[in-house]
MARDO-129854 format. One record per residue (C-alpha): residue in one letter; y, z, x; residue number from 1. Coordinates in Angstrom, 2 decimals. Each point is the difference from the previous one (the first is absolute). Layout:
BEGIN
A,Y,Z,X,NUM $
...
END
This chain:
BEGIN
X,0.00,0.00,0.00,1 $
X,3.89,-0.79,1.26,2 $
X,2.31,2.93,1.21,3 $
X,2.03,-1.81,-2.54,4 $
X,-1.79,1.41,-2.99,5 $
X,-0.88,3.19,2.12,6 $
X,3.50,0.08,0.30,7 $
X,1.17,-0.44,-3.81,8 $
X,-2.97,2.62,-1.27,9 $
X,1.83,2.56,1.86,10 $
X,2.99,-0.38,-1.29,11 $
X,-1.23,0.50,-4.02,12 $
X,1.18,2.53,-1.55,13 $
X,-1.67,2.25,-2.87,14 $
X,1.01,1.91,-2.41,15 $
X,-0.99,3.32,0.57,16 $
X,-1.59,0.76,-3.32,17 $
X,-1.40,-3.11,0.20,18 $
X,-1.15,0.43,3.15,19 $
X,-1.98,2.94,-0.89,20 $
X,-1.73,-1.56,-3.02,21 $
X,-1.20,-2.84,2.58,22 $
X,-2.13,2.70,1.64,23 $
X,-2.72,-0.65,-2.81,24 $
X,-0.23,-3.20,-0.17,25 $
X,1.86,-3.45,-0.89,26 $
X,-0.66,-3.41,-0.81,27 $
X,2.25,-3.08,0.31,28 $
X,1.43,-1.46,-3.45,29 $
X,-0.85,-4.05,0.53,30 $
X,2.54,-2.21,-0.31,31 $
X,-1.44,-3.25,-2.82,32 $
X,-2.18,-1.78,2.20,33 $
X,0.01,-3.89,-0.27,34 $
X,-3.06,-1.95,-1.33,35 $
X,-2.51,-0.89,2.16,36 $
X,-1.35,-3.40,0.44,37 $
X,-3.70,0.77,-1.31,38 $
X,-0.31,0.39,-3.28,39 $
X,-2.63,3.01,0.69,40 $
X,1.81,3.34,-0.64,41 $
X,-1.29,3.05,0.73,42 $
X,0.51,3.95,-0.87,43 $
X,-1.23,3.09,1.61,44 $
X,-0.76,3.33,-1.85,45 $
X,1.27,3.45,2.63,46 $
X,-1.04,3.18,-0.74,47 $
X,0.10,3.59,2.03,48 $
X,-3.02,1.77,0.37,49 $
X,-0.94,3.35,1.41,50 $
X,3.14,1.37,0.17,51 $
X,-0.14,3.11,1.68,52 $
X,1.83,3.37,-0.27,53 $
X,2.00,0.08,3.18,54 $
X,0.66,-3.64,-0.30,55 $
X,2.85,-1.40,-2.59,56 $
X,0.43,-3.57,-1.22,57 $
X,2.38,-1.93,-2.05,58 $
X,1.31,-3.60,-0.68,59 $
X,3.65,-0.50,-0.04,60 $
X,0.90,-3.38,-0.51,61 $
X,3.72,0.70,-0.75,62 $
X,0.51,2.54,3.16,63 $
X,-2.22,-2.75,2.25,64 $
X,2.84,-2.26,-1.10,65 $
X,2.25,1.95,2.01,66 $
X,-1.76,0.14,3.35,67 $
X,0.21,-3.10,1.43,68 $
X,-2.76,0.66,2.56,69 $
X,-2.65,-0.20,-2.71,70 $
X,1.17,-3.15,-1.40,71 $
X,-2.56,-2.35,0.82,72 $
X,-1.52,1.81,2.81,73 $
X,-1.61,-3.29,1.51,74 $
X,3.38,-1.23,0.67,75 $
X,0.16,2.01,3.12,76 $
X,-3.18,-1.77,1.45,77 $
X,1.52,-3.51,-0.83,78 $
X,1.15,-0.03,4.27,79 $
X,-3.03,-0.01,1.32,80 $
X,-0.45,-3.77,-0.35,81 $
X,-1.54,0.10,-3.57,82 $
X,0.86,-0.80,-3.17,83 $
X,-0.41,2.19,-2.70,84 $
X,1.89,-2.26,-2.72,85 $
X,-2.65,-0.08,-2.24,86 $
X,-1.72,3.32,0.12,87 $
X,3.24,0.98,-1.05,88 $
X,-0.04,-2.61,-2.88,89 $
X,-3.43,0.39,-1.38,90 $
X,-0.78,3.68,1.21,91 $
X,-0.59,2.85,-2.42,92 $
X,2.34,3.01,-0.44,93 $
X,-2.14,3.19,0.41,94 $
X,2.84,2.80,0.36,95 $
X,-2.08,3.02,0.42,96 $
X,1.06,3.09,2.74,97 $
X,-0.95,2.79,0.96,98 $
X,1.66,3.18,1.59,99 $
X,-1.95,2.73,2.09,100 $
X,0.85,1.85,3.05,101 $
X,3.82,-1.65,-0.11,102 $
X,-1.85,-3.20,0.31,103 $
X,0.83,-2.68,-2.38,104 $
X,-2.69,-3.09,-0.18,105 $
X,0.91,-2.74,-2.46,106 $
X,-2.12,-3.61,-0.54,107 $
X,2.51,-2.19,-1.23,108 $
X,-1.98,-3.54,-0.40,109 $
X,-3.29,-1.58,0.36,110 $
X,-1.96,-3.07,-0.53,111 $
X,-3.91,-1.20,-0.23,112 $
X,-0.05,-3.53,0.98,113 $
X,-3.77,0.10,-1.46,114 $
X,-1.40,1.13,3.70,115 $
X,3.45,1.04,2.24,116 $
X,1.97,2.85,-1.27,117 $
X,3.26,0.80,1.03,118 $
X,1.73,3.49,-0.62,119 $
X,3.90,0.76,1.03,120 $
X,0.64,3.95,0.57,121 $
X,2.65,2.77,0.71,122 $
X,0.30,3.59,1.77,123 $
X,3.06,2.32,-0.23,124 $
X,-0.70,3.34,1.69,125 $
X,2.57,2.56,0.35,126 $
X,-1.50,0.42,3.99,127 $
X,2.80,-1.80,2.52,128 $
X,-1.91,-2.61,1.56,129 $
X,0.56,-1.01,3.57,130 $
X,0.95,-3.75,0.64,131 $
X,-3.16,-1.25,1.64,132 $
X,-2.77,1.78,-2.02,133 $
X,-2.63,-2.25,-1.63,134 $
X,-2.15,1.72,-2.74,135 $
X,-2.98,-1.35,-1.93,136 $
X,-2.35,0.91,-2.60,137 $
X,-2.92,2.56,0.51,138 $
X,-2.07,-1.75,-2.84,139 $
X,0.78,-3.68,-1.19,140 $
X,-0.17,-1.62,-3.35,141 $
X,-3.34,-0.25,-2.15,142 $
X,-1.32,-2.47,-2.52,143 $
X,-2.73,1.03,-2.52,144 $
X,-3.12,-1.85,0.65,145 $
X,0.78,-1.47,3.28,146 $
X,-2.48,0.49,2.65,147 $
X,2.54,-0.20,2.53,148 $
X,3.08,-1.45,1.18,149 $
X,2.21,-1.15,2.63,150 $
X,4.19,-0.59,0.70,151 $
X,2.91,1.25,1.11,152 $
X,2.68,1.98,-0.26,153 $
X,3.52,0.38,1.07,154 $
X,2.71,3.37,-0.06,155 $
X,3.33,-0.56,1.06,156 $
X,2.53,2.50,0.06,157 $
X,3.45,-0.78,-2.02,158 $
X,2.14,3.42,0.80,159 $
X,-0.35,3.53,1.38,160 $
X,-1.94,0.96,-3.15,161 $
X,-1.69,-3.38,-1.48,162 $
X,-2.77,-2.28,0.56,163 $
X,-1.42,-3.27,-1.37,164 $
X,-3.03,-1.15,-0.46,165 $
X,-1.65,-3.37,-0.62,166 $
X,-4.45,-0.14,-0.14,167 $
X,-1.91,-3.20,-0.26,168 $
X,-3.95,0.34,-0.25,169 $
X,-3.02,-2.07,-0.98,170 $
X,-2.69,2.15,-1.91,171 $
X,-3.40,-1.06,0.22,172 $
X,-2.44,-0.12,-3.26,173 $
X,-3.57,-1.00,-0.40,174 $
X,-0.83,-3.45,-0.04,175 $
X,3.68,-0.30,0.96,176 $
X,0.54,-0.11,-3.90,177 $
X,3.42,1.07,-0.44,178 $
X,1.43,1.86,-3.26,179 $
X,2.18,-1.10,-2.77,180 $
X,1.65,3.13,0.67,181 $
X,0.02,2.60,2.63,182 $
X,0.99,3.86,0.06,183 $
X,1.47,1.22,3.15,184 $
X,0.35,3.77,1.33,185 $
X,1.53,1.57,2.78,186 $
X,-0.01,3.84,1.35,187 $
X,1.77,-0.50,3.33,188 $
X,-0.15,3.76,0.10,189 $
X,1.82,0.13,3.74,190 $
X,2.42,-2.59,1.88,191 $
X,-0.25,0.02,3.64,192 $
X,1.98,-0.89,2.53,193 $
X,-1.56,-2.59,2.65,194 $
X,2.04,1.33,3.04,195 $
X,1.16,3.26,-0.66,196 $
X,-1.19,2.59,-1.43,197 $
X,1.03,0.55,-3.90,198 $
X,-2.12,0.28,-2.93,199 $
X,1.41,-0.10,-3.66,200 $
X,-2.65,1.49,-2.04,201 $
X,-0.02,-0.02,-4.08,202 $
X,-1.95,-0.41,-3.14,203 $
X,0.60,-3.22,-0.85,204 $
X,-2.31,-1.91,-2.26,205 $
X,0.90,-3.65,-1.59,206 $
X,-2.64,-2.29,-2.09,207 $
X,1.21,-3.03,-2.18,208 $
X,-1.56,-3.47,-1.05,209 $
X,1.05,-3.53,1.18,210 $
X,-1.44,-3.29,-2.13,211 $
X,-0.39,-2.59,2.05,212 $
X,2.35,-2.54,0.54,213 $
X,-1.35,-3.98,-1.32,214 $
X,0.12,-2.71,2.25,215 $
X,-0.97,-3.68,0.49,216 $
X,-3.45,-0.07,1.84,217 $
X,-0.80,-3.45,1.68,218 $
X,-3.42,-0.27,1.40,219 $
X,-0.34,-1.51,3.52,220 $
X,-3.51,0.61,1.34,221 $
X,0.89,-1.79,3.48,222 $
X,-1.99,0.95,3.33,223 $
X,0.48,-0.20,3.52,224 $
X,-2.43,1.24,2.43,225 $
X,-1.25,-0.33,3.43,226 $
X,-3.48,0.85,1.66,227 $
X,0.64,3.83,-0.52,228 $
X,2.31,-0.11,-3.13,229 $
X,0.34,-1.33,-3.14,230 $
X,3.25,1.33,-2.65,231 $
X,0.42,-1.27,-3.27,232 $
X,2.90,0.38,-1.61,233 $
X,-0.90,0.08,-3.46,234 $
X,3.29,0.86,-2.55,235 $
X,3.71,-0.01,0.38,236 $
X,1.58,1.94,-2.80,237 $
X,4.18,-0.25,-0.54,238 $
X,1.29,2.89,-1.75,239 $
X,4.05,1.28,-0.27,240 $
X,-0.25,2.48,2.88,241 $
X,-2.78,-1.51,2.43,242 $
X,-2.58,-3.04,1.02,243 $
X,-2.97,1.33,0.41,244 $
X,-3.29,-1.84,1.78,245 $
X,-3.55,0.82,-0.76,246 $
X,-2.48,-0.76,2.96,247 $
X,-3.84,0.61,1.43,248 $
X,-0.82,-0.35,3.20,249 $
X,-3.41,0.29,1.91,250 $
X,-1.16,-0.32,4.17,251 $
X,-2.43,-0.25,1.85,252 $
X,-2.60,2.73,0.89,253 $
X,0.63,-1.11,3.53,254 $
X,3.84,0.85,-0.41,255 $
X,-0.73,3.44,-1.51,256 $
X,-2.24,0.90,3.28,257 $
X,2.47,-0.50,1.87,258 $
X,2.90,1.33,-2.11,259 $
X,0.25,2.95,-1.83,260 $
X,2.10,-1.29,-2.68,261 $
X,1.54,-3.32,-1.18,262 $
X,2.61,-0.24,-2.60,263 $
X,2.56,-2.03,-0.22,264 $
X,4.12,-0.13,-0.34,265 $
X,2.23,-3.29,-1.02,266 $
X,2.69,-2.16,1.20,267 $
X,1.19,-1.11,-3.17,268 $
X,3.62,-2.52,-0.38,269 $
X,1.56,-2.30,-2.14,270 $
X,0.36,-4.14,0.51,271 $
X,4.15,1.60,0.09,272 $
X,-0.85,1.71,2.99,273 $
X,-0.19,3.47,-1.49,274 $
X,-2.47,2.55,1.52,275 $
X,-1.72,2.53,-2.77,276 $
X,-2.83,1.28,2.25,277 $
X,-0.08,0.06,3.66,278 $
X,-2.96,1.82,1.47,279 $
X,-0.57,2.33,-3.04,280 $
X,-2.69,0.55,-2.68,281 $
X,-1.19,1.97,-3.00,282 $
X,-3.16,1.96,-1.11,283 $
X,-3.58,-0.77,-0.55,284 $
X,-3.32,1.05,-0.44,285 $
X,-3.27,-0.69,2.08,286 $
X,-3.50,1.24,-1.74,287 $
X,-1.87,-1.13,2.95,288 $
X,1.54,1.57,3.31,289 $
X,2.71,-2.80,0.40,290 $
X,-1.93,-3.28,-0.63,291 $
X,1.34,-0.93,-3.28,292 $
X,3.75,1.43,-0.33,293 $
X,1.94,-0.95,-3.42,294 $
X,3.78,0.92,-0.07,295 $
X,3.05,-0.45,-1.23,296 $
X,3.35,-0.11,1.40,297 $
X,3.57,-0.58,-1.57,298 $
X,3.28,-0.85,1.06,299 $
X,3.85,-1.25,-1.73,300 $
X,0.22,-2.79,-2.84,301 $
X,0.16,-3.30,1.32,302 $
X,3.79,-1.30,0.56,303 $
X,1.37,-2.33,-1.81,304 $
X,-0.47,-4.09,1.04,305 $
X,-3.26,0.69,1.91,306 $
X,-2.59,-2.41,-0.94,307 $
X,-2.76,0.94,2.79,308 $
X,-1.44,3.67,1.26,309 $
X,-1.63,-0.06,3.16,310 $
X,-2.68,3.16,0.44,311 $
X,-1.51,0.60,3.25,312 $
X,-2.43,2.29,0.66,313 $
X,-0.27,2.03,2.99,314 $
X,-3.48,1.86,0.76,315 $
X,1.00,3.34,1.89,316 $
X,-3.79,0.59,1.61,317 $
X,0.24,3.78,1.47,318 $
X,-1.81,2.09,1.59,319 $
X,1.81,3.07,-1.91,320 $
X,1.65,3.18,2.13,321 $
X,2.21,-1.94,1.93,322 $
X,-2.68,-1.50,2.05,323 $
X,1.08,-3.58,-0.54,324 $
X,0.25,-2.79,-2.71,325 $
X,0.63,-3.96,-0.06,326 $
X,1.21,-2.16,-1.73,327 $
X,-1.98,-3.13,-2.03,328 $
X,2.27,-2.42,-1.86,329 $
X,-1.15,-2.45,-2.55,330 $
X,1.69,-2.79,-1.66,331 $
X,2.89,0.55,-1.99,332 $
X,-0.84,-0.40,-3.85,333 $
X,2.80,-1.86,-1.79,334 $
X,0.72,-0.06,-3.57,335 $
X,2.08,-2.46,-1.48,336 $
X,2.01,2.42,-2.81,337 $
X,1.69,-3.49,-1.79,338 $
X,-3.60,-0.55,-1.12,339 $
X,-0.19,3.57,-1.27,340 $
X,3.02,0.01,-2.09,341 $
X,-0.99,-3.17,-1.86,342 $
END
């Protein structure tokens, strides 16, 4: 984030009684969104569960109004070299917080792409925090029914006092079926800090429901391979917030003897020249020790005027522990999108 907006958050100023009913809880009051260019809406139910004794929670839409820090939370990530546009756009309003310890933990937004899911988050402790301290979760976010699942997660600090949050995961389900609709907890119970030593401890506990948001699903089924690889790419789904590509891939017994694990990231751009994966990938699941992996792995809606995607992938062969890896490339898989929108 810029020292320009560091710079501005200091300089709000809060009302004082305001201030102290923002230590349980707020949510930002939207502004009208604009209409998407789908024609697939989607809603999300929130609810609070397990609220405990020494914790207190509230939604305040009309006192959120007033703190501008809590106004689209995601805003603050939008420097990193990402676009959040349209997680803003077509992202759920959740609004729940919490209060314990002098610890205020608020989820302002989320979205369920139908296998990504995206969450935007806030902290307000009365504790001074020093410049450089870097905190994170003790325990991360949970689906119901997932078997497992795999992201990451990002905690930047806005002022003396406030953090936010932005958490993008893939859960995992059998059969990689994934739900019409998912419900989503989280009992972070402590945040940490990474370099120092601080600890924020509380009784926070959060559950709520996301539906999953319809897209256009295009099936590709194209494979490249080599003697030790093969990867099909099998779907390309367009939906408001993401493009998301469904893919198996299987080696060689020979490959596994010699490396512990095989799974691969993508190099994925635009006929425009616009990169939307370099080097990165998604989760999976292997039912027989790494021979057969099928995945998924997401990344921004497709720009306007590109007619051709190029996907790459890039077999990352390791021998796990830091002991070494290399690198197999395939050929490039390219879609032609013109075809797709016809």
């Amino acid at each position: 984030m810029s020292n320009k907006i560091k710079q501005e958050m200091q300089k709000i100023e809060i009302p004082e009684e305001l201030h102290e009913r923002s230590k349980y809880g707020v949510q930002a009051a939207k502004a009208e969104r604009p209409n998407g260019r789908f024609r697939h809406p989607f809603v999300a139910a929130a609810m609070m569960i397990g609220l405990l004794t020494t914790s207190i929670a509230f939604t305040f839409p009309a006192i959120a109004s007033q703190l501008p820090f809590m106004d689209d939370v995601v805003r603050f990530f939008s420097d990193d070299g990402e676009s959040y546009e349209d997680f803003e756009t077509f992202s759920t309003d959740i609004g729940l917080a919490q209060t314990s310890n002098g610890t205020t933990v608020m989820i302002d937004n989320a979205v369920y792409d139908g296998t990504n899911v995206t969450i935007s988050f806030a902290l307000e402790t009365e504790k001074e925090l020093e410049e450089d301290v870097e905190i994170r979760a003790q325990n991360w976010f949970d689906v119901v029914g997932a078997s497992g699942m795999g992201g990451s997660e990002k905690i930047t600090k806005i002022s003396d006092h406030r953090y936010v949050g932005l958490a993008s995961f893939t859960p995992h389900f059998a059969d990689e079926e994934y739900p019409e609709a998912i419900q989503v907890t989280w009992k972070p119970e402590v945040f940490e800090g990474l370099t120092q030593d601080l600890s924020l401890k509380g009784d926070w506990s959060f559950a709520f429901s996301l539906e999953r948001l319809e897209g256009d699903v295009d099936l590709v089924n194209k494979t490249v391979q080599n003697e030790d690889v093969s990867f099909t790419l099998q779907s390309v789904e367009f939906t408001d917030v993401s493009t998301v590509i469904n893919y198996e891939q299987v080696v060689s017994n020979e490959l596994l003897k010699e490396w512990k694990s095989v799974t691969p990231v993508f190099r994925v751009t635009d006929d425009l020249g616009r990169v939307y994966m370099d080097g990165t990938g998604g989760g999976g699941t292997s039912m027989d020790q790494g021979k057969t992996f099928k995945g998924t792995s997401d990344f921004p809606t497709i720009q306007e005027g590109a007619n051709k995607l190029i996907i790459q992938p890039i077999q990352i062969a390791s021998l796990l522990e830091g002991k070494g890896h290399t690198k197999i490339e395939l050929d490039p898989i390219v879609i032609d999108l013109k075809n797709m929108r016809e």
